[in-house]
Structures are given as C-alpha cells and as structure tokens.
C-alpha positions as CSV (number, residue, x, y, z in Angstrom):
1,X,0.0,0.0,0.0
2,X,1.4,3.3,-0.9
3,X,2.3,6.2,1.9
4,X,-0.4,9.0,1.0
5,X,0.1,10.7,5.0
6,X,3.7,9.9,4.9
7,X,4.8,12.5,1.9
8,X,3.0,16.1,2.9
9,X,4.3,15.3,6.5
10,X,7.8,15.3,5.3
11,X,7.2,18.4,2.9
12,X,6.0,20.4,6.1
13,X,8.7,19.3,8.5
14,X,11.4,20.2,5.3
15,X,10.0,23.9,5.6
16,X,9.7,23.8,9.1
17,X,13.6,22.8,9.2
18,X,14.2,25.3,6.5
19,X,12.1,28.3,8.3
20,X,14.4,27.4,11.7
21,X,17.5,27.7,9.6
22,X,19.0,24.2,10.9
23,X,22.3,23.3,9.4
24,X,22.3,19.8,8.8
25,X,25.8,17.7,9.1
26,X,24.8,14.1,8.2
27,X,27.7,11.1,9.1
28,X,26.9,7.4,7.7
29,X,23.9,7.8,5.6
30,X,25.5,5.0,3.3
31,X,24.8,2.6,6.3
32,X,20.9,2.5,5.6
33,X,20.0,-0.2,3.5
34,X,18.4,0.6,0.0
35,X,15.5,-1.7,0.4
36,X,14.9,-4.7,3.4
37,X,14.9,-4.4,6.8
38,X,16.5,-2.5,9.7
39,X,16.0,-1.1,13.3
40,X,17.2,2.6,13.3
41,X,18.6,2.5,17.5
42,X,18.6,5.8,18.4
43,X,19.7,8.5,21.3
44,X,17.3,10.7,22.8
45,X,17.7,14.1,23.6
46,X,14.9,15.9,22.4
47,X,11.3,15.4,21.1
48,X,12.5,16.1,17.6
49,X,14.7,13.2,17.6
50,X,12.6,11.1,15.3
51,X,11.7,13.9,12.9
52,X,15.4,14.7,12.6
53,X,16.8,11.3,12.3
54,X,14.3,10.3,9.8
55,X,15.1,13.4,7.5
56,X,18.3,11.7,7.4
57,X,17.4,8.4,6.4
58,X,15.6,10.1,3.4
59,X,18.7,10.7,0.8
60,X,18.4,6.5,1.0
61,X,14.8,6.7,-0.5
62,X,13.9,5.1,2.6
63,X,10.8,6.0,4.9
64,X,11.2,5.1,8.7
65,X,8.2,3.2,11.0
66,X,9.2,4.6,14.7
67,X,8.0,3.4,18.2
68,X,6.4,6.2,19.7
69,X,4.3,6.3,23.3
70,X,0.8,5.3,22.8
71,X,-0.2,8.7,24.4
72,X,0.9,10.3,21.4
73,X,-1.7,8.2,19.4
74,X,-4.7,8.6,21.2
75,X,-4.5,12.4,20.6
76,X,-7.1,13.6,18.2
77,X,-4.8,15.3,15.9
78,X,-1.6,13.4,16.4
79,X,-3.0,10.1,16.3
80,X,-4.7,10.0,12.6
81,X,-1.7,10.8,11.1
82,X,0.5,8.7,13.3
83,X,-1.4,5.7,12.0
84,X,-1.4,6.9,8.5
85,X,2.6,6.6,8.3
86,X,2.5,3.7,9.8
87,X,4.5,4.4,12.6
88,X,3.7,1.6,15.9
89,X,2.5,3.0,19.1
90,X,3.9,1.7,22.3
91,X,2.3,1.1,26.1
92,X,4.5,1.2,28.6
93,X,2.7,-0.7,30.7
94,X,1.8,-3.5,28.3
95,X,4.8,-3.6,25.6
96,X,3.8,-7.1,24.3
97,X,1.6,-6.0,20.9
98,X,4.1,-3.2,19.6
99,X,6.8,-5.5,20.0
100,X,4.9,-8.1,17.4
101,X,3.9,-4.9,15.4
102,X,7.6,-4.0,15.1
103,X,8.5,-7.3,14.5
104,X,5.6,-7.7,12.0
105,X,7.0,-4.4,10.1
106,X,10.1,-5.2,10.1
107,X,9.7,-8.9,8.2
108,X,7.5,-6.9,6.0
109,X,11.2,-5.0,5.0
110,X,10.0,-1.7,6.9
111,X,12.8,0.4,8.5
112,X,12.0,0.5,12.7
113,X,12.9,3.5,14.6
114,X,13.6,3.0,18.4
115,X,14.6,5.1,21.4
116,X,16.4,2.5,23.4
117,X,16.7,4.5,25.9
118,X,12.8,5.0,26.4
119,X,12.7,8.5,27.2
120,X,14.6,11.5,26.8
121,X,18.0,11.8,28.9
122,X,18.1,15.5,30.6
123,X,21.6,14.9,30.6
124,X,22.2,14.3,27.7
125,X,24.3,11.5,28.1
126,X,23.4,8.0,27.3
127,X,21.1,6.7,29.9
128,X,20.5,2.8,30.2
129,X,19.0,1.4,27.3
130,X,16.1,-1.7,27.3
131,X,17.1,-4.8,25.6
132,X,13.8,-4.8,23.2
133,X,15.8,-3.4,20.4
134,X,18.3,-6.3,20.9
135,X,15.8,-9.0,21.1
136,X,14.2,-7.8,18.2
137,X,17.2,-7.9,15.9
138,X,17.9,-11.2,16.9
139,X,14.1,-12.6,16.5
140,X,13.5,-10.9,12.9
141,X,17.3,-11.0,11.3
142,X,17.5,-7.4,11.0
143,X,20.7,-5.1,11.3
144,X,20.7,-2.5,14.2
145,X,22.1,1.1,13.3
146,X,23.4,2.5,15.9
147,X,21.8,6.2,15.7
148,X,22.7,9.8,16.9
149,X,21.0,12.9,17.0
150,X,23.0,15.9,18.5
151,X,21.5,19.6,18.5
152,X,18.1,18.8,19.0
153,X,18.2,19.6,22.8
154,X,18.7,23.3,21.6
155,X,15.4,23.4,20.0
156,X,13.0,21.2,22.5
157,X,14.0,19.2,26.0
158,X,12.3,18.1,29.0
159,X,11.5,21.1,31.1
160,X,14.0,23.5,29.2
161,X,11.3,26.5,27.3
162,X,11.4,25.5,23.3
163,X,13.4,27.5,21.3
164,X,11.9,27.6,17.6
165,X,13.8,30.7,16.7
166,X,15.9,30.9,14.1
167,X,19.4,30.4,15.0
168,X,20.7,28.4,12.8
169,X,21.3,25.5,15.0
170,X,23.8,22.7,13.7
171,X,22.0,19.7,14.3
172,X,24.6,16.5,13.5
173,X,23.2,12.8,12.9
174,X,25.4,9.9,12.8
175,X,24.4,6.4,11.3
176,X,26.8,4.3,12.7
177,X,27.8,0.8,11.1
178,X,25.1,-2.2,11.1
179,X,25.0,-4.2,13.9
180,X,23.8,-8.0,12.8
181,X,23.0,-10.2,15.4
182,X,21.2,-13.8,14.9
183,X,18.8,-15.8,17.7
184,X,21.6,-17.3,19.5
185,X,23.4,-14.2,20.1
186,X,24.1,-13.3,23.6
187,X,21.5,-10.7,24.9
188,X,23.9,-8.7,27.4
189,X,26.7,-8.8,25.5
190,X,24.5,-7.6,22.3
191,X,23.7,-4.6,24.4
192,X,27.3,-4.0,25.4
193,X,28.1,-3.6,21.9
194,X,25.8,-1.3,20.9
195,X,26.0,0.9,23.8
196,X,29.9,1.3,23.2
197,X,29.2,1.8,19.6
198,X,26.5,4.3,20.5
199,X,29.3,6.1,22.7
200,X,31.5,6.0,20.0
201,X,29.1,7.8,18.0
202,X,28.1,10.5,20.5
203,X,31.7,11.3,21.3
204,X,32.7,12.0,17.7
205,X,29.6,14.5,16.6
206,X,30.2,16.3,20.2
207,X,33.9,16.6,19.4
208,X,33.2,18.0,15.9
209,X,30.2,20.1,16.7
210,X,31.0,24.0,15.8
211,X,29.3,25.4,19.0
212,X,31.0,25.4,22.1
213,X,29.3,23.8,24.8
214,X,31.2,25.6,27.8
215,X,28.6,27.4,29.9
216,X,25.3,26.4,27.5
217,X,22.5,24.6,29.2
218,X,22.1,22.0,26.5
219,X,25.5,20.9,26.9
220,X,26.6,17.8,29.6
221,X,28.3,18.7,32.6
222,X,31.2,16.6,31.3
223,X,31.9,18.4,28.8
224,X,31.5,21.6,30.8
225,X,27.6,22.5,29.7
226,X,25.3,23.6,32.7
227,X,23.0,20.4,32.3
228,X,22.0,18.2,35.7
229,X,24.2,15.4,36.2
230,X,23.1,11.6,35.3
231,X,23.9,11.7,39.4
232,X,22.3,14.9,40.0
233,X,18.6,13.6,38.0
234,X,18.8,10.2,40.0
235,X,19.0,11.9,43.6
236,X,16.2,14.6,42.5
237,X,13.6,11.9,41.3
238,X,15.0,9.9,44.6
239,X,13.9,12.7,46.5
240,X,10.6,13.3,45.0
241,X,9.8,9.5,45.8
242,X,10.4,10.3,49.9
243,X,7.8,13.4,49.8
C-alpha cells in the first residue's frame, strides 16, 4: 500500500527545518539499506529526535516506521496521522503488541525507529537502554544502526522553554555501522556492543560540533555544559519519591 500521509508530512517538517535555519551535518547515511529491513537504534535528547533522524534516512529513498508512546496516538490530531505513516504505538505498561507490530513491520522489510533508551535523557548523556531493540534484531534477522541525534536539545528538551527561533542550529546525525546479530546471540553482550558503539558515536559528533558547549544549558556537565548530572537527575527523582 502506498504512503499517501507519509509525503506532505515530510514536505512540512522540510519547511519547518528550513524556516528554523538548521544546518544539517549528516555522518553514515550509506549505512541504511536501499531496500529490506533495519531497526534505526537511536539516542534521545529531544522530542524532535525522530523527525530529525528520519530526515536523514531520506537521501536512501527510505521512509522510517518509529515506536512512539501510545499517548501520542490517542491524541485527536496526532493520532490520525501517526497511524497513517504507519508508525507503531507503544504502552509502557503492556509492551507485548508493539513488539509483534515491530516485529511484523520489520519482516515486511520496513525500517523500525527506536529510542532504546525510552525516554529523553536531561543529561544528555546516554542513559541505560532496554534490551527490546536487541531482542528484536535477533528474532527478525534485521541489522541495528546505531543512531545519533545531537543539536536537538537546543530546540526542545524536557523542562528546558522550546526555542523555535531561528538560530541556525547545527543539528549533527550519525548512522553508525550495522549491527547484525542472529537468535543465538548473547543478549547482554548484544547490548554492550551497541552501547559502546552508541558512545562512540556520541563522542565524535560532540567533538566536531562547531558550538562550544562551555557554559550552555544543552550541553553535559562533562563536557563543561550547565545540564543536571546523570547523578544529579537520579538523587532529585530519589527525593521526589520520599515526599
């Protein structure tokens, strides 16, 4: 079945990128296949994540199906045209169906887009990722690509105000090298490997990003930004649970 929703969304998103002046620096886009399967394993640092890493899978010809939370589906606008690109909605508290709807899309050749991670990191450093992306490459023969997205933070985070002025923002994505795995492969040691490949990644777009991070608030700590600590987010949500 042809994608009718899929199209005018990109088209608007284009201008939207376009209108906030974003100066894209794509690595790795030969690493997404021109036709079959893959699972697009991605950081998260922003809500645009999925919007940006997708608009780099497009040079391929390719058209990515990502996991999103089902919350996002049952809203009245959102929802219609989540469904109508195809993209798989996810419940937390019952992850069972989207799993088999990922697994279904991918044997159908589809490109999967997942957020290991779950949710965004306020640190901006890799949090620790859920095995599902793992066990899906190993159940449907599918290469992970190792995915990140650096930049986005500047435009929309988790409880920083959104920033949709135009500033030109260098927004870097890096497609790192497949990742094939097969059923007998060892699930820890799977996620091992793409953690440290994901680190790999993140270290080489933050060491050739053009803005200096010292001081900003949508850079990590360790790399002398003003974001909370992985420590720091840990003992606040610690806290929260005693009151």
């Amino acid at each position: 079945m042809a994608d009718v929703v899929y199209p005018p969304i990109i088209a608007i998103v284009k201008t939207l990128w376009k209108y906030l002046g974003l100066q894209f620096t794509f690595y790795g886009e030969a690493h997404v296949p021109k036709k079959g399967s893959a699972i697009l394993a991605m950081n998260h640092v922003g809500y645009l994540d999925f919007a940006l890493a997708g608009t780099a899978v497009l040079p391929s010809g390719r058209l990515v199906r990502f996991m999103a939370k089902k919350e996002i589906f049952d809203n009245p606008f959102a929802g219609p045209l989540m469904r109508g690109m195809k993209h798989i909605s996810v419940d937390r508290k019952n992850g069972g169906p989207s799993f088999i709807s990922a697994l279904r899309a991918l044997k159908a050749g589809e490109i999967v887009g997942v957020f290991p991670e779950a949710t965004i990191s306020q640190s901006f450093e890799l949090k620790e990722m859920k095995n599902g992306v793992v066990r899906l490459a190993m159940e449907s023969g599918a290469p992970i690509l190792p995915t990140i997205v650096w930049g986005s933070q500047r435009i929309w985070t988790k409880k920083v105000p959104r920033n949709f002025s135009r500033q030109n923002i260098p927004i870097f994505v890096s497609i790192g090298e497949p990742i094939s795995l097969n059923p007998d492969s060892d699930i820890d040691e799977s996620m091992k490997l793409l953690n440290a490949r994901m680190s790999e990644l993140l270290a080489q777009v933050q060491n050739d990003y053009p803005d200096s991070p010292i001081g900003q608030r949508w850079a990590p700590a360790r790399l002398g930004g003003t974001a909370p600590t992985p420590q720091e987010i840990a003992a606040g949500k610690a806290q929260r649970k005693e009151i």
